[in-house]
N, CA, C and O atoms as a DFTB+ gen file, in Angstrom:
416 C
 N C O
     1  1    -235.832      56.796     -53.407
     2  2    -234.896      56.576     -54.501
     3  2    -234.664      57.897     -55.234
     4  3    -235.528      58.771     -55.308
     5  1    -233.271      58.000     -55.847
     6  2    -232.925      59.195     -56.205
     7  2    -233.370      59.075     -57.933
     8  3    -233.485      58.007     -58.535
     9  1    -233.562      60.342     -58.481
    10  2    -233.968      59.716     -59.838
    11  2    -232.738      60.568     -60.923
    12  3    -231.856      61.038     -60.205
    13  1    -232.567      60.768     -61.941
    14  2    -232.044      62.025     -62.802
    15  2    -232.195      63.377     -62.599
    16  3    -231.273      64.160     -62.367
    17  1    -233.554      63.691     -62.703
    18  2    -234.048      64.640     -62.672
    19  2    -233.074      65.394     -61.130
    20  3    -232.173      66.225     -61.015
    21  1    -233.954      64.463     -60.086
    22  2    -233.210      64.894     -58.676
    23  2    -231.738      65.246     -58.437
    24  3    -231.486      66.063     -57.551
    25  1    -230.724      64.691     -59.163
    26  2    -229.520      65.036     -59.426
    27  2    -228.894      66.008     -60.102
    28  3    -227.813      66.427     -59.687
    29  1    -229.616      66.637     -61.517
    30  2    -229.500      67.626     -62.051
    31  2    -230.179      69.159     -60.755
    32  3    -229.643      70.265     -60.829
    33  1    -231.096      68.946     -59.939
    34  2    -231.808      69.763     -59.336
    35  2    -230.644      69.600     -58.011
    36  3    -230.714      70.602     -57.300
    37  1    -229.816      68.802     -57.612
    38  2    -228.923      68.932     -56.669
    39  2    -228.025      69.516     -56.849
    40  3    -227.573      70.348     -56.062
    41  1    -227.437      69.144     -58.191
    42  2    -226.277      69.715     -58.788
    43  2    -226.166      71.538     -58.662
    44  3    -225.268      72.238     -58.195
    45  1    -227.443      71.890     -59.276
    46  2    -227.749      73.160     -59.078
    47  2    -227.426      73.941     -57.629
    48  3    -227.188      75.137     -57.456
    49  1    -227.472      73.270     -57.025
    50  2    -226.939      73.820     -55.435
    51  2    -225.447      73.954     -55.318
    52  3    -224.910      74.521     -54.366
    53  1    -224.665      73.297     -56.532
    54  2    -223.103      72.551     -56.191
    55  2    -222.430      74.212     -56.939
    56  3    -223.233      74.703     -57.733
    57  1    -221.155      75.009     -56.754
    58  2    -220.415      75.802     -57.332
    59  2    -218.333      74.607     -56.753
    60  3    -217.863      74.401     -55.634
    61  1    -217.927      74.299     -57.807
    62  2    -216.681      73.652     -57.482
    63  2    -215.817      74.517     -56.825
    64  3    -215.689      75.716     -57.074
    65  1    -215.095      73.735     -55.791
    66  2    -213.791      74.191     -55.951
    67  2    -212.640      73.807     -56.592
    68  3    -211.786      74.537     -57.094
    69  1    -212.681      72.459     -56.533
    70  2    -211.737      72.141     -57.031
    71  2    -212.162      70.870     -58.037
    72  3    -213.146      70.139     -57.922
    73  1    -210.939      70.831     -59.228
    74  2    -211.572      69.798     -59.926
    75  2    -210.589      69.225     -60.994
    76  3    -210.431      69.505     -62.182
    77  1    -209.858      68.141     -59.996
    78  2    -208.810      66.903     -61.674
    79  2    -209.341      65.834     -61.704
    80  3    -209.880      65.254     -60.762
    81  1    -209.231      65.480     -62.808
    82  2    -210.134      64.097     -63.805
    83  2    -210.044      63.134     -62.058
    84  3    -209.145      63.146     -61.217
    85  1    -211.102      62.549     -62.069
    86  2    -211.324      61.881     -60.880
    87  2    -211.498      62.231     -59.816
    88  3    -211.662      61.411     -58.913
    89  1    -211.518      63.661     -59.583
    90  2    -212.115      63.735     -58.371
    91  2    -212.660      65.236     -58.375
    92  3    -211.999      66.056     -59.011
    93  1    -213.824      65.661     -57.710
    94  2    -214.709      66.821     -57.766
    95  2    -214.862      67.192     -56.495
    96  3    -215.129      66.333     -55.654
    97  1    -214.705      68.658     -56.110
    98  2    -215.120      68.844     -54.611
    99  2    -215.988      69.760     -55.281
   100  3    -215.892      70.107     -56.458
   101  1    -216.724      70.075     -54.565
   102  2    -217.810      71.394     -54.783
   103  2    -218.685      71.828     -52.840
   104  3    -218.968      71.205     -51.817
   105  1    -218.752      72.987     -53.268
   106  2    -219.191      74.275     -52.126
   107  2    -220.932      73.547     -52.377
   108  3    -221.405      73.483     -53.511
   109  1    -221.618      73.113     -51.285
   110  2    -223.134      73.007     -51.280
   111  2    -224.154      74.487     -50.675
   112  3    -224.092      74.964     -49.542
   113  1    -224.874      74.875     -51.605
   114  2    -225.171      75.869     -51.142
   115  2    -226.618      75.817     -49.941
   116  3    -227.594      75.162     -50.307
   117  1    -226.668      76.487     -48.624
   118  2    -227.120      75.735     -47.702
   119  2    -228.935      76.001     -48.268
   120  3    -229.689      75.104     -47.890
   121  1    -229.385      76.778     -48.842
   122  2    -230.284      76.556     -49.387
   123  2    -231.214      75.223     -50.156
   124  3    -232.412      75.032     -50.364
   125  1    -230.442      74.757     -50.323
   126  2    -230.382      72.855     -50.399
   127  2    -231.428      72.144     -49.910
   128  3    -232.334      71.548     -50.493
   129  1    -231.118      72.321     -48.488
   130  2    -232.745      71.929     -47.175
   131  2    -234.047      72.165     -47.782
   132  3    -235.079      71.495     -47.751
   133  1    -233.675      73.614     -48.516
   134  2    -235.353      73.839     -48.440
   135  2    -235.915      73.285     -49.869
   136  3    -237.145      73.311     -49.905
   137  1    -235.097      72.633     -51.434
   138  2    -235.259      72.613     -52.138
   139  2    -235.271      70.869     -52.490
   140  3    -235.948      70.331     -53.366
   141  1    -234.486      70.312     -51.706
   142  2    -234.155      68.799     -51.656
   143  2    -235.343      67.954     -51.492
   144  3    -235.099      66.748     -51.436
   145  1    -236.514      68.289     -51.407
   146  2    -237.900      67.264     -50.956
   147  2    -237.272      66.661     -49.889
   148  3    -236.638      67.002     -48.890
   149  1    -237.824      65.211     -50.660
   150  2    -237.923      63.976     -49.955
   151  2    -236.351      63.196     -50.313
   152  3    -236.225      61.971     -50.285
   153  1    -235.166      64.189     -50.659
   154  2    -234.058      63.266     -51.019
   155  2    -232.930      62.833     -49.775
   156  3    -232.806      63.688     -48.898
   157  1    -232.463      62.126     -49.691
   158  2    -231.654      62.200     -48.078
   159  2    -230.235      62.339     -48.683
   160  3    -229.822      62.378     -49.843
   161  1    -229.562      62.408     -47.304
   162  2    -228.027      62.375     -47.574
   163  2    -227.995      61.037     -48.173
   164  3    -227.643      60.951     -49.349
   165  1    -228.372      59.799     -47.408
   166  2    -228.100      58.590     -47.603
   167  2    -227.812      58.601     -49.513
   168  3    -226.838      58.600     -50.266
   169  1    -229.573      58.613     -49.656
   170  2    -229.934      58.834     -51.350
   171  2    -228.582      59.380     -51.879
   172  3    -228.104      58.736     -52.813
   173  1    -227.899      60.431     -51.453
   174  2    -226.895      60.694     -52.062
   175  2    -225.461      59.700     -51.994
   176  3    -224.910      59.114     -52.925
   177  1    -225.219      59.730     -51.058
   178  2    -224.289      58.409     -50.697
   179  2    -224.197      57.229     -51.271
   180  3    -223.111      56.676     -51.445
   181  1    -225.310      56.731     -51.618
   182  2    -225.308      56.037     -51.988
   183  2    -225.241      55.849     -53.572
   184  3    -225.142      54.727     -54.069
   185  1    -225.288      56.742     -54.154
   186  2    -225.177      56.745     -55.285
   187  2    -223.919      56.015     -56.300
   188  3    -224.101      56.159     -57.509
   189  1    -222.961      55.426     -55.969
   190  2    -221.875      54.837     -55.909
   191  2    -222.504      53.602     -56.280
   192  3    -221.881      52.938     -57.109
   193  1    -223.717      53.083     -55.815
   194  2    -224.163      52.146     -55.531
   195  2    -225.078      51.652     -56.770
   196  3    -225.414      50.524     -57.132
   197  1    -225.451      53.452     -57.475
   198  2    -226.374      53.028     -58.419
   199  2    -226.349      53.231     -59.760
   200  3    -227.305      52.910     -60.466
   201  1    -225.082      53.870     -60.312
   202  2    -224.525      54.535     -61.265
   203  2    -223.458      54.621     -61.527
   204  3    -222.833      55.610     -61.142
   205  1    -222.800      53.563     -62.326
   206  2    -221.231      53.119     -63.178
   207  2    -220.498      54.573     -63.000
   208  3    -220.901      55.686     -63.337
   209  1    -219.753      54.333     -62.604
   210  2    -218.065      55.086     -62.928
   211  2    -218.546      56.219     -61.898
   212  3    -218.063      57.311     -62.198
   213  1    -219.466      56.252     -60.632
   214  2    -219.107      56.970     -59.574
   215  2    -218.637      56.071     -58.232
   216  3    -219.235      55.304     -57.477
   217  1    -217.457      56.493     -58.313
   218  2    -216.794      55.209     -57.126
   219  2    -216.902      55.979     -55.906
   220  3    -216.819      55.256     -54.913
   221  1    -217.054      57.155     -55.664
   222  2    -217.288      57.202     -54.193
   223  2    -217.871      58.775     -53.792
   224  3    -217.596      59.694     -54.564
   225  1    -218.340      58.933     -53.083
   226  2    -219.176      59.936     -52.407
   227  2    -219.078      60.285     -50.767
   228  3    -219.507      59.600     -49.839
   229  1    -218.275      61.757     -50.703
   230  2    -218.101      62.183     -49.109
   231  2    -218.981      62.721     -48.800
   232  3    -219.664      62.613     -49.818
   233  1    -219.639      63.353     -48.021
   234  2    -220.623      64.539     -47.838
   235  2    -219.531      65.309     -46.406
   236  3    -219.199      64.413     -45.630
   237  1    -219.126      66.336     -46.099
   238  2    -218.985      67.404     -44.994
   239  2    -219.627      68.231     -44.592
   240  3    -219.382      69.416     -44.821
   241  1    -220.623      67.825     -43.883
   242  2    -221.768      68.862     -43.240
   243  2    -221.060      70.215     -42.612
   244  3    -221.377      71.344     -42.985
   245  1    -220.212      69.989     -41.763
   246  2    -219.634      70.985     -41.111
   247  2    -218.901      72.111     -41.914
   248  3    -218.567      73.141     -41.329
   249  1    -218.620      71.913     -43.384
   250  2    -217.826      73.105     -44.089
   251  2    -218.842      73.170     -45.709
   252  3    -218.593      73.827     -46.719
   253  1    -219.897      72.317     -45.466
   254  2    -220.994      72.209     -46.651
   255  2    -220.241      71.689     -47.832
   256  3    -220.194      72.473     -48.779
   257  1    -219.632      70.518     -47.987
   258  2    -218.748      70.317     -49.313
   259  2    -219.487      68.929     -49.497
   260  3    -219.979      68.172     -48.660
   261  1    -219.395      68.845     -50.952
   262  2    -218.957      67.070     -51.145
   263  2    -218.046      66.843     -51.875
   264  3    -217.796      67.696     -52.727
   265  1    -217.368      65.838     -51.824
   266  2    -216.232      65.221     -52.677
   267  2    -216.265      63.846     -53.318
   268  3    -215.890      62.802     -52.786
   269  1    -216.794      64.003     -54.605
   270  2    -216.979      63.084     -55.664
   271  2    -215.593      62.300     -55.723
   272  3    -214.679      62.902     -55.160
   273  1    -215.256      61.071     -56.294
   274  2    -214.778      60.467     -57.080
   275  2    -215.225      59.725     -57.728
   276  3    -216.184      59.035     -57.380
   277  1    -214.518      59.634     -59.134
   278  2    -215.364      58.952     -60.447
   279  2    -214.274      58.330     -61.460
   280  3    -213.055      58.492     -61.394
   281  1    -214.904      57.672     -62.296
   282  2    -213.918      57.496     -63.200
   283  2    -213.912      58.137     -64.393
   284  3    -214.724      57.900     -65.288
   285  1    -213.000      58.972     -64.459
   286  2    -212.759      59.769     -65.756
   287  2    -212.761      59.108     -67.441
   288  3    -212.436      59.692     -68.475
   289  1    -213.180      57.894     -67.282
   290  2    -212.863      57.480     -68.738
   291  2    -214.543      57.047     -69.015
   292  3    -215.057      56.732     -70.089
   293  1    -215.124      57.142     -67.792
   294  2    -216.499      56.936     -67.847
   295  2    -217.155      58.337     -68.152
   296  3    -217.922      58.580     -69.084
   297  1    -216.695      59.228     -67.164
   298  2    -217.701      60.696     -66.739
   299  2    -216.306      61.222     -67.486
   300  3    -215.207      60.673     -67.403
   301  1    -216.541      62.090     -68.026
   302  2    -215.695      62.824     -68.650
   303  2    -215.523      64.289     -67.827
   304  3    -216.525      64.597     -67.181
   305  1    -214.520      65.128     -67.766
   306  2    -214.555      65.802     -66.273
   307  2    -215.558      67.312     -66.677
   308  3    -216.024      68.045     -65.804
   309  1    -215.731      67.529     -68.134
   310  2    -216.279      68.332     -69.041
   311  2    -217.213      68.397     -68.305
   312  3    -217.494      69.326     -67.548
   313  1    -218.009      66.996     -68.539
   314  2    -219.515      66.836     -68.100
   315  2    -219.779      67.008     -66.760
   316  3    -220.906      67.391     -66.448
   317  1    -218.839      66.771     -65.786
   318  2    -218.731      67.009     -64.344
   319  2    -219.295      68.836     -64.352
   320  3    -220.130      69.228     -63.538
   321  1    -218.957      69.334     -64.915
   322  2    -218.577      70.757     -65.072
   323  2    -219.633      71.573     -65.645
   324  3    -220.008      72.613     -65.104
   325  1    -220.091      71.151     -66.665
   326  2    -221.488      71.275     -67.269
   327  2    -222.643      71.071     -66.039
   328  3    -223.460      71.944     -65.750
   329  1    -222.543      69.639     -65.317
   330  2    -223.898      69.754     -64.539
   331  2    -223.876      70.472     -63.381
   332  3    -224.706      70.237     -62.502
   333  1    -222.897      71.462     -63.233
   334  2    -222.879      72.186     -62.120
   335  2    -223.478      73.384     -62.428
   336  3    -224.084      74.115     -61.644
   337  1    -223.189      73.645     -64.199
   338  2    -223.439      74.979     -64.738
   339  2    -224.959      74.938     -65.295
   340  3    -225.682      75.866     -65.661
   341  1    -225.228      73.353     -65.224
   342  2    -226.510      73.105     -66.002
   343  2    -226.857      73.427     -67.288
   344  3    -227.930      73.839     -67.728
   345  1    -225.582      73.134     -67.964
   346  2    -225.696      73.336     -69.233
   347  2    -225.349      71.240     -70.002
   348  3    -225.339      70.237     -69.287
   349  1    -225.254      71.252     -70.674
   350  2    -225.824      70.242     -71.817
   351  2    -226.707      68.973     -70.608
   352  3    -226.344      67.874     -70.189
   353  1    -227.447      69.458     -70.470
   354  2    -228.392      68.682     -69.820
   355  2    -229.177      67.457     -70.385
   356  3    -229.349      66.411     -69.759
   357  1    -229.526      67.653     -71.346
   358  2    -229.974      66.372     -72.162
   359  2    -228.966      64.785     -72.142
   360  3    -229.246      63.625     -71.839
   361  1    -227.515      65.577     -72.708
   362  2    -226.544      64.561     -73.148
   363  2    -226.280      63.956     -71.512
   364  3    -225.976      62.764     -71.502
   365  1    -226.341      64.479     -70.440
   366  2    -225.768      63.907     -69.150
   367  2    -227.044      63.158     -68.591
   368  3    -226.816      62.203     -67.849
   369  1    -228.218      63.445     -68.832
   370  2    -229.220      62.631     -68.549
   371  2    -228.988      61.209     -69.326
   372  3    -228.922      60.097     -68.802
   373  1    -228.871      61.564     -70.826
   374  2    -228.634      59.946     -71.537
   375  2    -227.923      59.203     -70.761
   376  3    -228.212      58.028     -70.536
   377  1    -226.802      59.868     -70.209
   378  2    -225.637      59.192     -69.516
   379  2    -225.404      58.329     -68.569
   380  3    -224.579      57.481     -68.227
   381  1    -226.779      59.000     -68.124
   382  2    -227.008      58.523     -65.889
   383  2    -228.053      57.520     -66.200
   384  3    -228.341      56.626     -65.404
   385  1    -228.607      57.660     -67.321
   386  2    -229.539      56.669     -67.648
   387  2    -228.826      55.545     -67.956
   388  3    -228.910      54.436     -67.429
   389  1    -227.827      56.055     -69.210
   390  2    -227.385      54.423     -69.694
   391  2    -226.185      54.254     -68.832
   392  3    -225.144      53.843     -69.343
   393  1    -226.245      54.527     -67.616
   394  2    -224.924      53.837     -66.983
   395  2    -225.949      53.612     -65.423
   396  3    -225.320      53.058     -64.521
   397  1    -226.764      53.825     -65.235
   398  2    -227.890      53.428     -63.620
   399  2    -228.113      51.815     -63.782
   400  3    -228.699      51.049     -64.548
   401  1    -227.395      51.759     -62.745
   402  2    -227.319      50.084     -62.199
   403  2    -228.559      49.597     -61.924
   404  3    -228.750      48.380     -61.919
   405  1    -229.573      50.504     -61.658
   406  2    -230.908      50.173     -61.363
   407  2    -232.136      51.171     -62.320
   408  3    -231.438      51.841     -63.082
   409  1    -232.796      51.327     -62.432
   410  2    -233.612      52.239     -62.808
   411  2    -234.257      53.307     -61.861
   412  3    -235.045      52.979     -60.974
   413  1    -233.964      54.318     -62.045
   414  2    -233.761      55.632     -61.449
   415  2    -234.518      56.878     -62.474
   416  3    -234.461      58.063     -62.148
């Protein structure tokens, strides 16, 4: 299971390319492997599954990207942007907390 913490520490791998309200691509940096533990692609994929207002999750192994979609009235695209830079970290943790369909 994926937790907060693990997502902020993924994120850190992410630099965007591109980015309008609802949808996020970002460059994965391949260093990832060695820093990811025990998290899988799946764990990531699935995340759609476990946390309000992310509706969907691509992964592209072959060009290292993923491509988020979300709902912008939920995730604000600010905050998208912040956890890449790892800056207001506190306020986006409250977030994933009070919107995790499960406890994570």
């Amino acid at each position: 299971m994926i937790q907060t913490e693990d997502i902020i520490k993924i994120a850190s791998f992410f630099s965007i390319i591109a980015h309008t309200p609802g949808r996020l691509r970002v460059r994965v940096n391949p260093k990832i492997t060695q820093a990811s533990g025990n998290i899988t692609l799946s764990d990531i994929e699935d995340l759609p599954n476990k946390i309000d207002g992310i509706e969907n999750i691509k992964i592209n192994k072959i060009i290292a990207s993923v491509t988020i979609h979300y709902n912008p009235d939920i995730f604000e695209p600010k905050l998208w942007e912040d956890l890449v830079k790892n800056e207001n970290i506190e306020e986006l943790s409250i977030l994933i907390n009070k919107l995790a369909k499960e406890v994570i």
